[in-house]
PQR file of N, CA, C, O and H, with PARSE charges and radii, in Angstrom:
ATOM      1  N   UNK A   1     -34.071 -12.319 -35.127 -0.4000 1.5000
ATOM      2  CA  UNK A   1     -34.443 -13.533 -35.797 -0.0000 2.0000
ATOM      3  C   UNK A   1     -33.911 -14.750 -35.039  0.5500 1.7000
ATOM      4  O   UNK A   1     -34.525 -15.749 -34.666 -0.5500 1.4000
ATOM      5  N   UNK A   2     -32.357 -14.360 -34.874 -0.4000 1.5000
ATOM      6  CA  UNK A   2     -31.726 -15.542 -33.825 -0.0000 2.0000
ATOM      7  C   UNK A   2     -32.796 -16.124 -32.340  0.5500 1.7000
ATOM      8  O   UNK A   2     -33.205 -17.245 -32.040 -0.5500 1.4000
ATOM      9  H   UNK A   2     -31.858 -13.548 -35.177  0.4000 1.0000
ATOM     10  N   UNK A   3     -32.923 -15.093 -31.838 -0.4000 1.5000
ATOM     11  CA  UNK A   3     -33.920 -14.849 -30.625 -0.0000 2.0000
ATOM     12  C   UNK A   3     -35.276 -16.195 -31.113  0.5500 1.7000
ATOM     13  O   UNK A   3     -35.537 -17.306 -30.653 -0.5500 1.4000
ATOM     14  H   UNK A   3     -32.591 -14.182 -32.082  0.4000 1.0000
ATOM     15  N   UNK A   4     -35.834 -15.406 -32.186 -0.4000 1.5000
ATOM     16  CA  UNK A   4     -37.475 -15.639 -32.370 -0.0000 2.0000
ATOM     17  C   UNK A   4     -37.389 -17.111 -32.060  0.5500 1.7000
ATOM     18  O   UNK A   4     -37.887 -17.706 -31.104 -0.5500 1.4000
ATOM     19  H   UNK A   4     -35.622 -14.503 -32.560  0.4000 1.0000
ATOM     20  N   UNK A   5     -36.348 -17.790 -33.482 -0.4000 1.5000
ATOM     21  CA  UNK A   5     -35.724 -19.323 -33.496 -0.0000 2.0000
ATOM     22  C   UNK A   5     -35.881 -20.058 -32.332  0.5500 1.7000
ATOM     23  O   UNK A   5     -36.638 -21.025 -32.249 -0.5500 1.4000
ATOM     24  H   UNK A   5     -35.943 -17.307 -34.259  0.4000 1.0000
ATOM     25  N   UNK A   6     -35.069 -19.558 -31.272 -0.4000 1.5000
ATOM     26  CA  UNK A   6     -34.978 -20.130 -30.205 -0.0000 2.0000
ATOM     27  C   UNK A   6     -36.218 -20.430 -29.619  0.5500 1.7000
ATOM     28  O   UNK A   6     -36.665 -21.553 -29.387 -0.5500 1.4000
ATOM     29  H   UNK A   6     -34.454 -18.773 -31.340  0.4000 1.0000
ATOM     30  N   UNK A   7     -36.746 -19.333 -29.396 -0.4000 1.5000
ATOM     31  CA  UNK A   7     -37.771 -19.303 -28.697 -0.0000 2.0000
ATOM     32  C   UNK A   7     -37.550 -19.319 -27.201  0.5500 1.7000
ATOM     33  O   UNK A   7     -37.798 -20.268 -26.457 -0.5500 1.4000
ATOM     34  H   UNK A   7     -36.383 -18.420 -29.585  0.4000 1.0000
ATOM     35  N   UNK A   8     -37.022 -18.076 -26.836 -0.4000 1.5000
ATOM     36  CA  UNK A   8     -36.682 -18.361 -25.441 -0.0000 2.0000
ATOM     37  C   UNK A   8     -37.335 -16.324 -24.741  0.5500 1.7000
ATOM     38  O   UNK A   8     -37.454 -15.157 -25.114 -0.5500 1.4000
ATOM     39  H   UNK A   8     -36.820 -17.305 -27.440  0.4000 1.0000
ATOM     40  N   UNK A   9     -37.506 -17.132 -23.712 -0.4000 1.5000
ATOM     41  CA  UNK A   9     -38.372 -15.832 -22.870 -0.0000 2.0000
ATOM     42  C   UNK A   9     -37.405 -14.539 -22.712  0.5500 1.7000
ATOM     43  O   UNK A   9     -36.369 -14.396 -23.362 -0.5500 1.4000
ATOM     44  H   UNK A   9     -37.409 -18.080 -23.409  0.4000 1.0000
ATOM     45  N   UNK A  10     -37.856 -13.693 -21.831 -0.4000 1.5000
ATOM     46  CA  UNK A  10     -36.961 -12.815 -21.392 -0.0000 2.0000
ATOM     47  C   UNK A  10     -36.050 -12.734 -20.377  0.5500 1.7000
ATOM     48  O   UNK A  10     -35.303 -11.777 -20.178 -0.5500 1.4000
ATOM     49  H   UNK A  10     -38.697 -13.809 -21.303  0.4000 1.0000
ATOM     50  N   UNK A  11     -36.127 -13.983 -19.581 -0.4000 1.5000
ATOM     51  CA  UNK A  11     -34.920 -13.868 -18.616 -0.0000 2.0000
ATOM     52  C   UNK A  11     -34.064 -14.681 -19.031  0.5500 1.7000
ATOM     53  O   UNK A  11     -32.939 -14.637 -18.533 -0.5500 1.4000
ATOM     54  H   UNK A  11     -36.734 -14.761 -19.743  0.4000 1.0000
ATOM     55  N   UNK A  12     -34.439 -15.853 -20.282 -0.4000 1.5000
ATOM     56  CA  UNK A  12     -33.498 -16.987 -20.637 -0.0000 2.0000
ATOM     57  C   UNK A  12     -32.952 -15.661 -21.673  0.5500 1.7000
ATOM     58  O   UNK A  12     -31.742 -15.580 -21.464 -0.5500 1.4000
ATOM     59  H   UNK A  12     -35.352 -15.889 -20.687  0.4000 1.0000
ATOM     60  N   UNK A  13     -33.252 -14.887 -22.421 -0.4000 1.5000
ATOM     61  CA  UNK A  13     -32.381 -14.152 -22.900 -0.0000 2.0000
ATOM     62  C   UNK A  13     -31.370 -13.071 -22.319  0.5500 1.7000
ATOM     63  O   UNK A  13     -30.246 -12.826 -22.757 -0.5500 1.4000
ATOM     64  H   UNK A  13     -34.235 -14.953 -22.591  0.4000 1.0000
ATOM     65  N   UNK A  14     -31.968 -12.517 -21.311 -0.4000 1.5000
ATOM     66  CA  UNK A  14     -30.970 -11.983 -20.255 -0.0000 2.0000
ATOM     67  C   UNK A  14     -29.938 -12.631 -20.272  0.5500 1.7000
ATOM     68  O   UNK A  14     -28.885 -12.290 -20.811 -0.5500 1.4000
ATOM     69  H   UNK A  14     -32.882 -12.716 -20.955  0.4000 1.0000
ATOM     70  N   UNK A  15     -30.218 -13.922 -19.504 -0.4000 1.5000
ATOM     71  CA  UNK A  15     -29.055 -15.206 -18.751 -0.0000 2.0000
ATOM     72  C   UNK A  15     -28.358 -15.423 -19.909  0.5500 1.7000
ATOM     73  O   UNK A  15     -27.147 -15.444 -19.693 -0.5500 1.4000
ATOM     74  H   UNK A  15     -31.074 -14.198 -19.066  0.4000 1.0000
ATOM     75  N   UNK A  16     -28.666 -15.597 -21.086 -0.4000 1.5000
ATOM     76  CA  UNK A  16     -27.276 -15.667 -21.935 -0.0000 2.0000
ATOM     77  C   UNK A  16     -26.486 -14.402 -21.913  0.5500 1.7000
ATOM     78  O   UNK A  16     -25.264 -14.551 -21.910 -0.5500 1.4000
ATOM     79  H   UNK A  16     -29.651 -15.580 -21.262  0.4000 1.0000
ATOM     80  N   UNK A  17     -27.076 -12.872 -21.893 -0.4000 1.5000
ATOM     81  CA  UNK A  17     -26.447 -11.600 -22.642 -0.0000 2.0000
ATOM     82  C   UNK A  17     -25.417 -12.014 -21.099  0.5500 1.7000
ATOM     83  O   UNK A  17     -24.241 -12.060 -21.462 -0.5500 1.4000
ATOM     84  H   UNK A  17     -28.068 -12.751 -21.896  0.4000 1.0000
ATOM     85  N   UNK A  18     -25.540 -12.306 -19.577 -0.4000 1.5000
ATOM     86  CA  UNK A  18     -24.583 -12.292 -18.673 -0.0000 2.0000
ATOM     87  C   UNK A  18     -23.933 -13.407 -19.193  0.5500 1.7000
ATOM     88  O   UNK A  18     -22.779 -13.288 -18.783 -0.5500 1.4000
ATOM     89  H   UNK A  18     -26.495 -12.268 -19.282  0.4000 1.0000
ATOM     90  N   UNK A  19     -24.000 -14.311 -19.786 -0.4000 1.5000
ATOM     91  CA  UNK A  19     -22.797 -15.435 -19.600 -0.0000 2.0000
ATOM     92  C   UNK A  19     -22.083 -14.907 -20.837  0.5500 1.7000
ATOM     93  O   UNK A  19     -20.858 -14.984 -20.925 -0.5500 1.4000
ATOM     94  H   UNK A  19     -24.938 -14.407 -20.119  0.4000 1.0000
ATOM     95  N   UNK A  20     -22.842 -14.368 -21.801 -0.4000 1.5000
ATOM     96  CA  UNK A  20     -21.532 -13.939 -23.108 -0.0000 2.0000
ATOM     97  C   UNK A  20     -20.716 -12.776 -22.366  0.5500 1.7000
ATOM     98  O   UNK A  20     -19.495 -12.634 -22.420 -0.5500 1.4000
ATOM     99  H   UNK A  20     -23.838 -14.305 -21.730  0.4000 1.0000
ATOM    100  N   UNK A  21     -21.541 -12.044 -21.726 -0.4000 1.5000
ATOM    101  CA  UNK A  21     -20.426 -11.170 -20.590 -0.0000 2.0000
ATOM    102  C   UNK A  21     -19.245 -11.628 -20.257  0.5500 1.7000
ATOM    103  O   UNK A  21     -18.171 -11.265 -20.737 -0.5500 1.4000
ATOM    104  H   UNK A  21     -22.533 -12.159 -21.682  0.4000 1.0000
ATOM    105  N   UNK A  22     -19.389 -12.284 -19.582 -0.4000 1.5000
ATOM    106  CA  UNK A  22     -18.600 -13.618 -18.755 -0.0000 2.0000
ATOM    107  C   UNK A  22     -17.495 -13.307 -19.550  0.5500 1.7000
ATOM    108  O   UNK A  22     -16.532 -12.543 -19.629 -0.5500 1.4000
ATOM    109  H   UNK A  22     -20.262 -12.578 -19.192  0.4000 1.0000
ATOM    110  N   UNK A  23     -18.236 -14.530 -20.281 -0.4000 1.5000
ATOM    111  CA  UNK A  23     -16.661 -14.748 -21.355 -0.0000 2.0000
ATOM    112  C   UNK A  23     -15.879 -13.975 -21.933  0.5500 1.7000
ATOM    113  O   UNK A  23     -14.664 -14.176 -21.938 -0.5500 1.4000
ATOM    114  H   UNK A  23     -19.017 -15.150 -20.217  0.4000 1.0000
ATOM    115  N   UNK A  24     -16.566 -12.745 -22.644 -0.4000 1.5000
ATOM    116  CA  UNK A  24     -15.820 -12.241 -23.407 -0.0000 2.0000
ATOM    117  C   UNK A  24     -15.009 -11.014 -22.281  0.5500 1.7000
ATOM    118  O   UNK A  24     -13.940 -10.489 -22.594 -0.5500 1.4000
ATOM    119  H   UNK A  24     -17.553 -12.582 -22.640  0.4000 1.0000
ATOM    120  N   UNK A  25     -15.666 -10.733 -21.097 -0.4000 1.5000
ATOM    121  CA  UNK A  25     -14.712 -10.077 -20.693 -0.0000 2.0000
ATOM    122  C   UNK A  25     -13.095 -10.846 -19.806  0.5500 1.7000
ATOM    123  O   UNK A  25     -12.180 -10.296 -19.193 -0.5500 1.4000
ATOM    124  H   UNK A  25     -16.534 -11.160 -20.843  0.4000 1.0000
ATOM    125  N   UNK A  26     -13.340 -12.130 -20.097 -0.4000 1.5000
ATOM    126  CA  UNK A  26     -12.537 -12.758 -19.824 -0.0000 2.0000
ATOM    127  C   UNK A  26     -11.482 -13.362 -21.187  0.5500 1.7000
ATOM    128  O   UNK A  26     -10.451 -14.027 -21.088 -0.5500 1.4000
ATOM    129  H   UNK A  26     -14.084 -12.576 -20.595  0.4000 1.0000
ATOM    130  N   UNK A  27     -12.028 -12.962 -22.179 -0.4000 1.5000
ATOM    131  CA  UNK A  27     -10.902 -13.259 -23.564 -0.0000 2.0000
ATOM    132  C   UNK A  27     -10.330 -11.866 -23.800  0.5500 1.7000
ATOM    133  O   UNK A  27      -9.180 -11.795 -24.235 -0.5500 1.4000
ATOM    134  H   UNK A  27     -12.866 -12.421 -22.260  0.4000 1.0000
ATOM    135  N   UNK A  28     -11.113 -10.600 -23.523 -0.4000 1.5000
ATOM    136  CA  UNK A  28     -10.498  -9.234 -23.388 -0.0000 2.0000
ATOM    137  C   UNK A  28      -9.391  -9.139 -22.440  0.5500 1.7000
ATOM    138  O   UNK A  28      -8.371  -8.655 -22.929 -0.5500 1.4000
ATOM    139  H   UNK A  28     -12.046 -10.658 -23.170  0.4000 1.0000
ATOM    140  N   UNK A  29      -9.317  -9.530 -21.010 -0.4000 1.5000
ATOM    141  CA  UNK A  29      -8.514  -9.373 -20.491 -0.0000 2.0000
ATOM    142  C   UNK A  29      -6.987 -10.447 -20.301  0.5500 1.7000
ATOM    143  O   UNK A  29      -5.950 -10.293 -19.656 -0.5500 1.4000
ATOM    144  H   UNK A  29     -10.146  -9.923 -20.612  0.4000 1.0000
ATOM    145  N   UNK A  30      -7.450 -11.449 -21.136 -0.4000 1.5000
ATOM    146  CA  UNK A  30      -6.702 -13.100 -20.891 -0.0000 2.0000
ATOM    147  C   UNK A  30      -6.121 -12.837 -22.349  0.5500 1.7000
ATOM    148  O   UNK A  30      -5.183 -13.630 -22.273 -0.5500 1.4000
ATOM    149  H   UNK A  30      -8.293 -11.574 -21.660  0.4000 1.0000
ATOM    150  N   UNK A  31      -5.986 -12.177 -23.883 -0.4000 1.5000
ATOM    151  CA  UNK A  31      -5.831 -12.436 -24.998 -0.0000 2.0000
ATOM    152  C   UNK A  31      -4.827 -11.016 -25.294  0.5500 1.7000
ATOM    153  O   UNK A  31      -3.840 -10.995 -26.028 -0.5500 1.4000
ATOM    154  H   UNK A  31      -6.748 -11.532 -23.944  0.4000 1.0000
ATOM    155  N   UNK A  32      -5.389  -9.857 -24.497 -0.4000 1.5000
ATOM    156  CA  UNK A  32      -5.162  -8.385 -24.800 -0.0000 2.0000
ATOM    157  C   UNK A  32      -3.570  -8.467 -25.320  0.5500 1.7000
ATOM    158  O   UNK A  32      -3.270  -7.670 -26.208 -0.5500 1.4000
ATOM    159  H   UNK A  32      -6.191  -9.874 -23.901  0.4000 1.0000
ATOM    160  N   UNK A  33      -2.608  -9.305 -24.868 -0.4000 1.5000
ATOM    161  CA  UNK A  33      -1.527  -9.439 -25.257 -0.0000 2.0000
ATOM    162  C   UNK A  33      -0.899 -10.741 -26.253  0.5500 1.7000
ATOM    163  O   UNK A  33       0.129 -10.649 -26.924 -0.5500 1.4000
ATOM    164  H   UNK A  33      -2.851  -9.952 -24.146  0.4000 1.0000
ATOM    165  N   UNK A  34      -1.825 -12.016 -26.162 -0.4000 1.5000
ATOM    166  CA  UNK A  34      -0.977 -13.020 -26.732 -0.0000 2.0000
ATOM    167  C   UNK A  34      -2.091 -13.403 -28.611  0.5500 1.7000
ATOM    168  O   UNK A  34      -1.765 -13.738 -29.750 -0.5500 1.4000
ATOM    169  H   UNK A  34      -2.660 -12.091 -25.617  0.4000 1.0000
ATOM    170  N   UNK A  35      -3.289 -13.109 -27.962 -0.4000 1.5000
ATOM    171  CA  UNK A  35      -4.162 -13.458 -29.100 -0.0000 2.0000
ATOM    172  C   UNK A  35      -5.021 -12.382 -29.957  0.5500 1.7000
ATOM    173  O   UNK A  35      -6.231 -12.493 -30.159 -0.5500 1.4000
ATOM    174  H   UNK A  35      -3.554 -12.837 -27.037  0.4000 1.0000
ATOM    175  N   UNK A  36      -4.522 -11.735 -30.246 -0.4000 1.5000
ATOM    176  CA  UNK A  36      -5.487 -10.460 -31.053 -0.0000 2.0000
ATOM    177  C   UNK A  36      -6.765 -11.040 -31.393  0.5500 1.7000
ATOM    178  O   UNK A  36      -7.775 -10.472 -30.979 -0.5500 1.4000
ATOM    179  H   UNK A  36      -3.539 -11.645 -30.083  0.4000 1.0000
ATOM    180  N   UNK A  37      -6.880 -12.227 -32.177 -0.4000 1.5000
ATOM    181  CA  UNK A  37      -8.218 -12.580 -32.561 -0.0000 2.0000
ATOM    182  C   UNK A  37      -9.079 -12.615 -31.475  0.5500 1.7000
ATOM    183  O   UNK A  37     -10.106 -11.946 -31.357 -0.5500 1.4000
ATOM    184  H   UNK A  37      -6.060 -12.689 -32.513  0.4000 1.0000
ATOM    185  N   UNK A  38      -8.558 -13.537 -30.566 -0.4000 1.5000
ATOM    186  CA  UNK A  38      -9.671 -13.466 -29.285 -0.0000 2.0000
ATOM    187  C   UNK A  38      -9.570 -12.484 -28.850  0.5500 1.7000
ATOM    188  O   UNK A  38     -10.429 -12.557 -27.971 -0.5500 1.4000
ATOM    189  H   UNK A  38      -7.723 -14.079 -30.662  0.4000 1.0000
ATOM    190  N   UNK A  39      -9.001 -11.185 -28.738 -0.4000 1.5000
ATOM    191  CA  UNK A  39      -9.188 -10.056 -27.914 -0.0000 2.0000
ATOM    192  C   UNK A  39     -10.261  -9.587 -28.832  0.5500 1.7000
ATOM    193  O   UNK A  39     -11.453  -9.664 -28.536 -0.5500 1.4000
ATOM    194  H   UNK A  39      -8.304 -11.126 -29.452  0.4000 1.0000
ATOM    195  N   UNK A  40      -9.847  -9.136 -29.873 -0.4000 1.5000
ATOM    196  CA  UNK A  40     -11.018  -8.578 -30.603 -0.0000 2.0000
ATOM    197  C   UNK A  40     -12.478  -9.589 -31.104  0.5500 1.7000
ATOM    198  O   UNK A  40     -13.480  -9.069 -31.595 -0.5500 1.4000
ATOM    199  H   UNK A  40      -8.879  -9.074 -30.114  0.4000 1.0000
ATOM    200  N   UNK A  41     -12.354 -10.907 -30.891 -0.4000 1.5000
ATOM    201  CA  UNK A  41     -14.134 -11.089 -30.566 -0.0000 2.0000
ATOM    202  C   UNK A  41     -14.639 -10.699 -29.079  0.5500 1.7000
ATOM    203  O   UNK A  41     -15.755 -10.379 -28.668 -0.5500 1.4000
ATOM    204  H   UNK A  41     -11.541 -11.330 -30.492  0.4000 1.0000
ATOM    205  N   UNK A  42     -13.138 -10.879 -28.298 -0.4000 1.5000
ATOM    206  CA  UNK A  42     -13.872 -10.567 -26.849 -0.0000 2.0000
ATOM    207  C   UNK A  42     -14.761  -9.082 -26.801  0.5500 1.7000
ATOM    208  O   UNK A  42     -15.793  -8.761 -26.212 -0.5500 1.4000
ATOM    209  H   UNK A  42     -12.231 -11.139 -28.631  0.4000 1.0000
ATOM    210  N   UNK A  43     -13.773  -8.305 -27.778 -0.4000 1.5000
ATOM    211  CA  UNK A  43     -13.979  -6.568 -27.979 -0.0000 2.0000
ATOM    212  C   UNK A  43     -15.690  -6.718 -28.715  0.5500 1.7000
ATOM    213  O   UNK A  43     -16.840  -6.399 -28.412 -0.5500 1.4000
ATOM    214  H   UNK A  43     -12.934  -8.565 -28.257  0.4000 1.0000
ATOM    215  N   UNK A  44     -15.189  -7.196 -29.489 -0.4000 1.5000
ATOM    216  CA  UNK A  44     -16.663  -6.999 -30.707 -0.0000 2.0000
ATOM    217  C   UNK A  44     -18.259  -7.484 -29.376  0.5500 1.7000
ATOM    218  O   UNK A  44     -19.129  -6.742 -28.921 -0.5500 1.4000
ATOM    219  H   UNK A  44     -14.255  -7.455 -29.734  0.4000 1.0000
ATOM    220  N   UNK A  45     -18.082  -8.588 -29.213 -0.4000 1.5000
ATOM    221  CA  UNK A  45     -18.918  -9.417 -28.211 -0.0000 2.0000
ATOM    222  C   UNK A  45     -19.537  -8.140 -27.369  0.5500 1.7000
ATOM    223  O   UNK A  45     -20.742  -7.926 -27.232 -0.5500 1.4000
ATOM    224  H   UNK A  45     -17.374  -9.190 -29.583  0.4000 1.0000
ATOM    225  N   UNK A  46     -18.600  -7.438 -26.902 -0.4000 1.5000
ATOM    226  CA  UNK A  46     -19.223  -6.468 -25.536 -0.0000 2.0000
ATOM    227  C   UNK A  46     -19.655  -5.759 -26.222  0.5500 1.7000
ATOM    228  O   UNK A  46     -20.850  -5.603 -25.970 -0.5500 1.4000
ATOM    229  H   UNK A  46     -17.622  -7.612 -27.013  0.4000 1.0000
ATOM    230  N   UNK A  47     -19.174  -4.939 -27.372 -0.4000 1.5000
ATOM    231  CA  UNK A  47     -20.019  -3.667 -27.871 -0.0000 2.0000
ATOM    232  C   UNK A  47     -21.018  -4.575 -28.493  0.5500 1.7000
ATOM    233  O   UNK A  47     -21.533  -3.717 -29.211 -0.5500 1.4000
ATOM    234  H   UNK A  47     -18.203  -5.065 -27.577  0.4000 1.0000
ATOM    235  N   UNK A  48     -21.425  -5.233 -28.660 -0.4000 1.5000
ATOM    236  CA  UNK A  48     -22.960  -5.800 -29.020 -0.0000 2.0000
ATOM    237  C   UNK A  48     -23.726  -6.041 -27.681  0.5500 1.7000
ATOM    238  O   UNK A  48     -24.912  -5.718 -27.623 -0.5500 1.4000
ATOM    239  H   UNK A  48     -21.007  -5.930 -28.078  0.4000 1.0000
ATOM    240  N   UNK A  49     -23.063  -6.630 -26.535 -0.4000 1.5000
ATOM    241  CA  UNK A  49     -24.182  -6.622 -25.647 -0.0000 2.0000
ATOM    242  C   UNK A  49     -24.363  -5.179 -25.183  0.5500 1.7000
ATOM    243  O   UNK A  49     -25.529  -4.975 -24.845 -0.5500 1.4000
ATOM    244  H   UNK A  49     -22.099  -6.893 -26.581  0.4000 1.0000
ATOM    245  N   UNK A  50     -23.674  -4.259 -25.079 -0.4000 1.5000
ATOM    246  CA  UNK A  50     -23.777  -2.822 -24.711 -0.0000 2.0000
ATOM    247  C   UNK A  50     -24.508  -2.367 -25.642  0.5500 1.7000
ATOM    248  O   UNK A  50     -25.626  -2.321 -25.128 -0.5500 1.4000
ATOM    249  H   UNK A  50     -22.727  -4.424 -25.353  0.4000 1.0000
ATOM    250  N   UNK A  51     -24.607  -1.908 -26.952 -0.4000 1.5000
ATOM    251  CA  UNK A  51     -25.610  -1.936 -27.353 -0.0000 2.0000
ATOM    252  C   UNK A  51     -27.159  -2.325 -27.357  0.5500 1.7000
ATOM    253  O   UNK A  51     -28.112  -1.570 -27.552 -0.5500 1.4000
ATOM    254  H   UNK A  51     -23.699  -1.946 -27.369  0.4000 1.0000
ATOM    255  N   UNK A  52     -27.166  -3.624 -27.107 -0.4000 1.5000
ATOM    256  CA  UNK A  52     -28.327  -3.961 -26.851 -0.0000 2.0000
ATOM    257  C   UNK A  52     -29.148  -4.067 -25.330  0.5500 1.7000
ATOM    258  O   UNK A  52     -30.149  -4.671 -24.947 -0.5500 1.4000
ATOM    259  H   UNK A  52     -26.391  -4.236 -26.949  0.4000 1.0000
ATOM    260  N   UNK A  53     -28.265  -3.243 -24.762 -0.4000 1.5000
ATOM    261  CA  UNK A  53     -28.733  -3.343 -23.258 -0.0000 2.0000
ATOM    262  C   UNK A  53     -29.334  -2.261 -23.049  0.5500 1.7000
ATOM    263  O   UNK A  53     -28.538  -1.351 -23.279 -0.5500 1.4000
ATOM    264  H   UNK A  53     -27.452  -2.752 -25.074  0.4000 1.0000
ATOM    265  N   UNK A  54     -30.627  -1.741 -22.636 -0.4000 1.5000
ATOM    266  CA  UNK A  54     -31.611  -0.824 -21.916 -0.0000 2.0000
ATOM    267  C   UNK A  54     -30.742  -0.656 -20.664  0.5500 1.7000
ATOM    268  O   UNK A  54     -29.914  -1.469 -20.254 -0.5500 1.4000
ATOM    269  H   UNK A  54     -31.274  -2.480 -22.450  0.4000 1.0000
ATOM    270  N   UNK A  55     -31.067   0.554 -20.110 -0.4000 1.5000
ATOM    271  CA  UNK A  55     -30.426   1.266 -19.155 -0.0000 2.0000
ATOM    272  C   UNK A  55     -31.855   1.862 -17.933  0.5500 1.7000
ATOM    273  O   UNK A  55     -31.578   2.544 -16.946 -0.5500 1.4000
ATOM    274  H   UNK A  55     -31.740   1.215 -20.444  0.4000 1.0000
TER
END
């Protein structure tokens, strides 16, 4: 539904699933010790793009 809203193609949706990459594997590895909250959206974040990623 988020998607439809936007209205954005298939590579502008790609190009976000890599930049939420980005980040969150950078609050996983930057938080793992001082911020639990941000570790675990960094955590949550990836198992949603892994999920939704075709192989």
């Amino acid at each position: 539904m988020f998607r439809e809203e936007l209205g954005c193609d298939d590579l502008e949706w790609e190009r976000s699933k890599a930049w939420a990459f980005e980040q969150c594997m950078g609050a996983i590895w930057y938080y793992i010790d001082t911020n639990p909250a941000m570790y675990n959206m960094g955590r949550t974040t990836l198992a949603r793009i892994v999920s939704h990623t075709q192989v």
